[in-house]
C-alpha positions, 0 to 999 in steps of 0.5 A, spaced: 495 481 494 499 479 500 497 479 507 502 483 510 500 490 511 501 495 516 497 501 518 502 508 517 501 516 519 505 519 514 509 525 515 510 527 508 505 527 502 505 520 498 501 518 492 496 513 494 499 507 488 491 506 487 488 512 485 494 516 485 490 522 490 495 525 495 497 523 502 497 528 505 502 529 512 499 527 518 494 522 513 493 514 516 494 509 509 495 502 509 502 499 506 502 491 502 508 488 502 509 483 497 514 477 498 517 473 494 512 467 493 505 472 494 500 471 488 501 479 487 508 479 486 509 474 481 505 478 476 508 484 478 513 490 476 519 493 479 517 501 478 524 502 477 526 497 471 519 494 468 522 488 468 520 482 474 520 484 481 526 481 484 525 484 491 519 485 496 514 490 492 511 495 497 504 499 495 501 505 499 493 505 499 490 512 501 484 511 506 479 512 501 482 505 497 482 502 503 474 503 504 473 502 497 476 495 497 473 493 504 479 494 509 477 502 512 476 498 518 483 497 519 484 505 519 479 505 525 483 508 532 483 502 537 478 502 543 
């Protein structure tokens, strides 16, 4: 997966594209972009069409995701 994420509050629900489980409002997630050239994005899917993606591919993760695969830490607030 890429290296590119980027630490969100969300200010509507979303569906954590791991588990499917609800972000919900005020909820920090991370986001994963996929460009042209990433390892994830040459086995993955555009959601829309099914075929291969031609466009970077954006995947939200709830908190619960993040710490289950070892990246809770980058939820933590800054000290």
């Amino acid at each position: 997966m890429s290296v590119t994420k980027v630490i969100r509050k969300a200010r509507r629900r979303h569906n954590c594209d791991g588990c499917w489980a609800q972000i919900q409002p005020g909820d920090s997630y991370l986001t994963h972009t996929a460009l042209s050239g990433d390892d994830y994005y040459h086995d993955a899917l555009d959601r829309d069409t099914l075929k291969p993606a031609n466009r970077p591919i954006r995947i939200k993760e709830c908190a619960g995701c993040a710490t289950r695969y070892g990246r809770g830490h980058f939820l933590e607030a800054p000290e």
